[in-house]
Structures are given as C-alpha cells and as structure tokens.
C-alpha positions in Angstrom: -3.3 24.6 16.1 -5.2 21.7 16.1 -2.7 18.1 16.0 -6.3 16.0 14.7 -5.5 14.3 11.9 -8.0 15.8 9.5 -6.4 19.0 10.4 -2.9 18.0 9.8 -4.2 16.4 6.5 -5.4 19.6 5.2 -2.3 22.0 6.2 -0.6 19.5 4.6 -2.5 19.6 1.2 -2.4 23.7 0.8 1.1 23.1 1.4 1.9 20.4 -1.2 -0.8 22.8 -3.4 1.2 26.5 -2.4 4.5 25.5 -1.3 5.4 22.8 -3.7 3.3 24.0 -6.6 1.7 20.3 -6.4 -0.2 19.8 -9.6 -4.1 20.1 -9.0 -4.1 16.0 -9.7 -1.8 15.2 -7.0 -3.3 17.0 -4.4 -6.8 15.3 -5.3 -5.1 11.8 -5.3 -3.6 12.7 -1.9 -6.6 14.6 -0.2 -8.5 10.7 -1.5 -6.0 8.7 0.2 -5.6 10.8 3.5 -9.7 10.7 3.8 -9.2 7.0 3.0 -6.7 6.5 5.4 -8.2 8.3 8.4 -11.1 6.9 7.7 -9.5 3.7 8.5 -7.7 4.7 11.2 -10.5 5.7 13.1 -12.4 1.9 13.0 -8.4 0.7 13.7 -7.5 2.9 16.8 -11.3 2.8 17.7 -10.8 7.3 18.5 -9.6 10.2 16.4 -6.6 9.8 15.9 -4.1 12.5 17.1 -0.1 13.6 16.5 0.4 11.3 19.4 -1.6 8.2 18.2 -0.3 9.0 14.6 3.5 8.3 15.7 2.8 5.7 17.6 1.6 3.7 14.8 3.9 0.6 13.9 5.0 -1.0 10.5 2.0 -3.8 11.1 -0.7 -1.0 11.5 0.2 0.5 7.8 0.3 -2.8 6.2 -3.3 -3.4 8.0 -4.5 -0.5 6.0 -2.8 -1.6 2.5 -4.8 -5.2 3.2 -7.9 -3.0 3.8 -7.6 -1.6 0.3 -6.0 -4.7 -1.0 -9.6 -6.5 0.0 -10.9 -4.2 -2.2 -9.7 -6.2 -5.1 -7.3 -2.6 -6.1 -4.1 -2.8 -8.0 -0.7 -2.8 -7.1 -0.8 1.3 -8.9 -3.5 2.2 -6.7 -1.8 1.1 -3.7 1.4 2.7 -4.7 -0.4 5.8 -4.9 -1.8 5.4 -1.5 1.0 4.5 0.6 2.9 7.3 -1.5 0.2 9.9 -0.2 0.8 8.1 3.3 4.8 8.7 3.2 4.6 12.5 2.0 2.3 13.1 4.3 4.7 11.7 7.0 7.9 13.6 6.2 6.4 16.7 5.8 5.2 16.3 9.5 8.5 14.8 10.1 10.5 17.7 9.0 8.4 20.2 11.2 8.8 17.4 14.6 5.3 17.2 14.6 5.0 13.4 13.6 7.6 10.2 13.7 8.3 8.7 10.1 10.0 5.8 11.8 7.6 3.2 11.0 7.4 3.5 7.5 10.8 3.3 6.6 10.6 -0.7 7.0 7.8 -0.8 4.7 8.1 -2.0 0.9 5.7 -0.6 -1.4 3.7 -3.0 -3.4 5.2 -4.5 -6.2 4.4 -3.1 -9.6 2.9 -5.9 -12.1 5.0 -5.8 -14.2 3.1 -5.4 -18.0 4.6 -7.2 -20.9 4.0 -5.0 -24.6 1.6 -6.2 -27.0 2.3 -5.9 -30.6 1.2 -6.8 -33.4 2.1 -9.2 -35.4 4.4 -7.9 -38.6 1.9 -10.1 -40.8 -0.7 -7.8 -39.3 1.6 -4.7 -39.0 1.9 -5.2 -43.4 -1.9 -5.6 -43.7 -2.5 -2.1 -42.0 0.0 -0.3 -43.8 -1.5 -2.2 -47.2 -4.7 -1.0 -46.5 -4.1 2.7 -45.3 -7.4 3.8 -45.1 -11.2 2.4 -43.7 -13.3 4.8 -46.2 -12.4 5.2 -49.7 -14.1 8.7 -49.8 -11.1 10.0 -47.9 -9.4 12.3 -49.7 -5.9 11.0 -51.4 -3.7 12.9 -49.1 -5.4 11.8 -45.8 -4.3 8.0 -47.7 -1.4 9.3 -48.0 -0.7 10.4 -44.9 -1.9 7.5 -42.5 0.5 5.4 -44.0 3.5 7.2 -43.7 2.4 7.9 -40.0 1.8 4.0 -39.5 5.0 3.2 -42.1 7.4 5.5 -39.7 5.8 4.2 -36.4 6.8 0.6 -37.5 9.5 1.4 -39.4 11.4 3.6 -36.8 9.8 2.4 -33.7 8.4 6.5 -32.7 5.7 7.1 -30.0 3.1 8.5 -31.5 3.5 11.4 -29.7 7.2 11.8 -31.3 6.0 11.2 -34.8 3.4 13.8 -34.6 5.8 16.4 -33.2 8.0 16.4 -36.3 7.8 19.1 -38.5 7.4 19.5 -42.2 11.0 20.2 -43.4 12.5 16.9 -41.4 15.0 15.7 -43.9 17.7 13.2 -44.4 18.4 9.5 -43.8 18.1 10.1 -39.9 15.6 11.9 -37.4 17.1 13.4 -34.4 14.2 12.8 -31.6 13.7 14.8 -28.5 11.9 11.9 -26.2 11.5 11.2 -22.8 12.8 12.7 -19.7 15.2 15.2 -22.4 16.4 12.1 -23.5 17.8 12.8 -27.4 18.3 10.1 -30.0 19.3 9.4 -33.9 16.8 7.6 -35.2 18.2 5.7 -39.1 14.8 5.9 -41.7 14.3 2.7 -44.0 13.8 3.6 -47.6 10.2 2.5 -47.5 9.9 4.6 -44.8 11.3 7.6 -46.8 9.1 6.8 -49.8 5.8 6.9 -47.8 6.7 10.4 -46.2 8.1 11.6 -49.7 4.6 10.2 -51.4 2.4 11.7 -48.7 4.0 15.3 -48.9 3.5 15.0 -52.4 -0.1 13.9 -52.2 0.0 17.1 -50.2 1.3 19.7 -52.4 -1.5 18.3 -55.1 -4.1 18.2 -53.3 -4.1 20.8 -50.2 -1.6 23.1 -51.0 -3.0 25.9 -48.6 -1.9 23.5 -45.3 1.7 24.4 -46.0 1.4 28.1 -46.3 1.0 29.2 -43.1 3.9 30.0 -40.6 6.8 27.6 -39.5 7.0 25.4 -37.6 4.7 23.8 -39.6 4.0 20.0 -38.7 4.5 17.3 -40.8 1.4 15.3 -40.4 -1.8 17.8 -40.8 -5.3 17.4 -39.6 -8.2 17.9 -41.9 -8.4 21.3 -40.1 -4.9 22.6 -40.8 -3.4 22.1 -37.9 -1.1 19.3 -36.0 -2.7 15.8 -36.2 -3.8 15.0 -33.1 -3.4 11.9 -31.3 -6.9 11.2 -30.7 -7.2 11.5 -34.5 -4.2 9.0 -35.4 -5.4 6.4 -32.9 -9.6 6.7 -34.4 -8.0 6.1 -37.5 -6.0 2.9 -36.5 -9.0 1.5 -35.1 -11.4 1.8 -38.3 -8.5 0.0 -40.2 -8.4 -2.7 -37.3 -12.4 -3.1 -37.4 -12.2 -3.3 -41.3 -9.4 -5.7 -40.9 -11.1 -7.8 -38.0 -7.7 -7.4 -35.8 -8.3 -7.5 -31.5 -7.9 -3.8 -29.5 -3.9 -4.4 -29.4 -3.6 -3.2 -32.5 -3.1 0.6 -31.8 -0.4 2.8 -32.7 1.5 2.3 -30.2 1.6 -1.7 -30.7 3.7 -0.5 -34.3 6.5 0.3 -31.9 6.5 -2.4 -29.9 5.9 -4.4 -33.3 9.7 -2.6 -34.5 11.3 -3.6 -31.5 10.0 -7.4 -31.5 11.4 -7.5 -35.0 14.3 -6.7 -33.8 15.2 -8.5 -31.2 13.5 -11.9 -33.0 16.3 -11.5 -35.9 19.0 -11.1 -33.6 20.1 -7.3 -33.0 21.4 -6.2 -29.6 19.3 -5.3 -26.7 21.5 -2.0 -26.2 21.0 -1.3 -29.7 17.5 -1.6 -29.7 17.4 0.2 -26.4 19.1 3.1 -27.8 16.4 3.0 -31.2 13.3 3.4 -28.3 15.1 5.9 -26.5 14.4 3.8 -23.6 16.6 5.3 -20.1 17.3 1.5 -18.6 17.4 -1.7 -20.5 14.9 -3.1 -17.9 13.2 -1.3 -20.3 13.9 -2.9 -23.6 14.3 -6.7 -21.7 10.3 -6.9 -21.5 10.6 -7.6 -25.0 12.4 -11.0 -24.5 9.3 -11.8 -22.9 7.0 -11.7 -25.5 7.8 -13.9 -28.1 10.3 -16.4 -26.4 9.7 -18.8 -29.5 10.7 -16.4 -31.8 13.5 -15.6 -29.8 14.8 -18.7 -29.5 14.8 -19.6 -33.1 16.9 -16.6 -33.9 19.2 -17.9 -31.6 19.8 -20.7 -33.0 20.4 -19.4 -36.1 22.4 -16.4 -35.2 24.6 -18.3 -32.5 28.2 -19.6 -34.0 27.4 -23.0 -31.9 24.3 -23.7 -32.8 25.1 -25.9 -35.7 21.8 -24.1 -37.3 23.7 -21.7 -39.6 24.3 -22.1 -43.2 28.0 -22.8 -44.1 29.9 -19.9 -45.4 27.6 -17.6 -43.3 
C-alpha cells in the first residue's frame, strides 16, 4: 500500500466515515483540511511527502502551516478545526505504527475568542413583549402566542429550542427541562409568565380549536400549519417586531435569555444560582455575563454589599 500522503489521507477518511460512523460533515471538514494541509506541505518539503517525511516533521513545521492559514485572515474556529483534522489524522496513523504523533503533542491549539452574550436591554425586552405582533391582520391566537413564547424566553431564560419542545399539557409553577448534553433542570415560572401561556391557550381554544385535537404529544406552541412552531418561524417573527420597533440584529430570541440572566446577575443573585436557571455545565459558562454590563454590576454591588454604606437602613 501506498505510504503518499494523499493515500494515507483517504484510508484515513473511509475509516473515520465506516469505522467511526464519522458524521458526513466531519469527514468533509477533514478531507478540506488534509487537501489543505498537503497542499502545503508539498511547497514546505519542496517533494511529496511520504510516511517518512510525515514523522519527521517538527512542532515548528505545524505551526508554519497554522501561520499559513492564519495569513489568510481565518479565525481561531477554523484553525481549531484544522489542526483537529491534523491530530486525528496522526493518531490514527499512530495507533497502526505507520506515522509518529510526537510532534504534535507540544502544540497548543489556538485560543478560542472568547464571545461575550449580547442582550437586550430589559427596556427593549418590555417593548417587544408590549408589542407582540408586526401585522395586526394576524390572527388573535398567533398574538397570543408570540408573547408567551417571548414572555417565557425572558421570563425563564429557555433556549428557544427548549421552549418550543414543551408540550401542551405542561403545568404547574415549575418546568422540568431536558437541555444540553442530558443535562435536566427545574426551571420556577413568574406569574406573568403563567398568565401569557394561560391567555394564549385560551386564545387557542377560541379561535383554532382543531390544533389541539390531534394526537399527544401535542406541542405547546403551534405553527399556522398545525404542527410544532419551528424555529425559523419564532426567530422571522422576532425580527419583524425588531424592524417595527427599530432595535439592531441582537435582538433575537436568543438575546431574551441572555437578557434573563443579565437581570439577574445586575440585581444581585448568585452566579451558581443563575448557572443552575441556564442549565449551563461550568460556571465559565454563566461568568461571561459579568462581562457585559460591568456598570450595572457594580452598582448592584454596592447596594447589595453589607459594607458598602449604599443600603437603606433597616434593609
């Protein structure tokens, strides 16, 4: 069998792609990287390289190639993603002693910008929930039912994707949420938050009965068609209230959540507390938020701390 790197590049895809059950995305990442890789290998060894030239590459020659895509002006993700395709690669030549993986275990991957959340503003959180709708010739239960979605996404800090999976019997003063990785929560509901569900299934019942009568699980929030609303759906709708409203592209669903957890934070609850809320799995997680509004923050200090001198007497 042929040790060319284009060669061991390709047995090494069908594996990741039979073996490993790769997902069809992975391997075209990979395959893109490898080409890029070899590609670059071939100006940087001036030959094809082989098995041979491939372990004998050092630490400095695999940073050469990150600065070659790094001139290309590509982000700290991309490069990730590369060296990542790179390492696999590697190991899985490794394991079989047909390569040396030596080299790259004294390289860092790039650091990963680290991307602050961007919510709204509650003043502008309150004006989207006032308005509830872009087009007055929707029909009262479509009303209805953007504002409890938007009301329980600021109100209970949900992803969208969360919010849209519950189903139309939830119940009670608290929503138990499957999120991430498996990760279960108790989520407490705010009266107001309660009254906007309670008003839109009733809006619901009036006006488009035949939505509810099909089997369960049926899902809380319909689409027009009968079906689950769809995220595409929820988030066109956010941004015709936004237009209407003359708010910047933050304001998306998603900005709600952060919005909940800003509010949070700014009047003083705990970041464990909060973490728990998100469902987040580190509180590396939930401290981005002290970076967002450090004014805020600080004045809740103030306030909230016993040795500030800032709080009213008899607090």
């Amino acid at each position: 069998m042929s040790d060319q790197f284009d060669s061991l590049a390709e047995r090494f895809l069908s594996a990741m792609q039979n073996e490993r059950r790769a997902s069809a995305y992975t391997v075209r990442n990979y395959r893109h990287a490898l080409t890029l890789f070899g590609g670059f290998l071939r100006g940087h060894l001036g030959s094809e390289p082989d098995a041979k030239a491939l372990s004998s590459l050092k630490t400095r020659d695999f940073r050469a190639f990150l600065a070659s895509r790094h001139r290309d002006d590509l982000d700290a993700a991309t490069l990730r993603l590369d060296l990542s395709a790179i390492r696999s690669f590697y190991r899985y030549w490794d394991r079989q002693g047909v390569l040396s993986a030596a080299a790259l275990s004294a390289l860092k991957s790039p650091k990963k910008r680290q991307v602050l959340p961007r919510p709204v503003s509650a003043l502008d959180a309150e004006k989207l929930l006032g308005l509830t709708t872009a087009d007055e010739s929707d029909p009262g239960w479509i009303r209805a039912r953007d504002k409890a979605l938007f009301t329980l996404l600021f109100g209970a800090g949900l992803r969208i994707s969360e919010a849209l999976g519950l189903d139309w019997d939830v119940g009670g003063t608290h929503l138990r949420i499957d999120g991430k990785g498996g990760k279960t929560r108790d989520v407490p509901l705010l009266p107001a938050v309660l009254d906007a569900i309670d008003i839109y299934r009733q809006a619901v019942e009036t006006e488009a009965p035949h939505l509810t009568l099909g089997d369960p699980p049926r899902p809380l929030f319909y689409g027009v068609r009968g079906g689950r609303l769809s995220p595409t759906v929820a988030q066109a709708r956010m941004r015709r209230l936004r237009a209407q409203l003359g708010l910047d592209d933050t304001a998306t669903p998603h900005a709600l959540r952060h919005a909940f957890a800003t509010e949070l934070l700014a009047g003083g609850a705990d970041l464990r507390v909060i973490q728990e809320l998100l469902g987040h799995a580190s509180l590396a997680s939930t401290q981005r938020y002290t970076a967002v509004d450090p004014d805020r923050l600080a004045q809740a200090h103030r306030f909230a701390h016993p040795r500030s001198g800032s709080r009213p007497r008899g607090s």
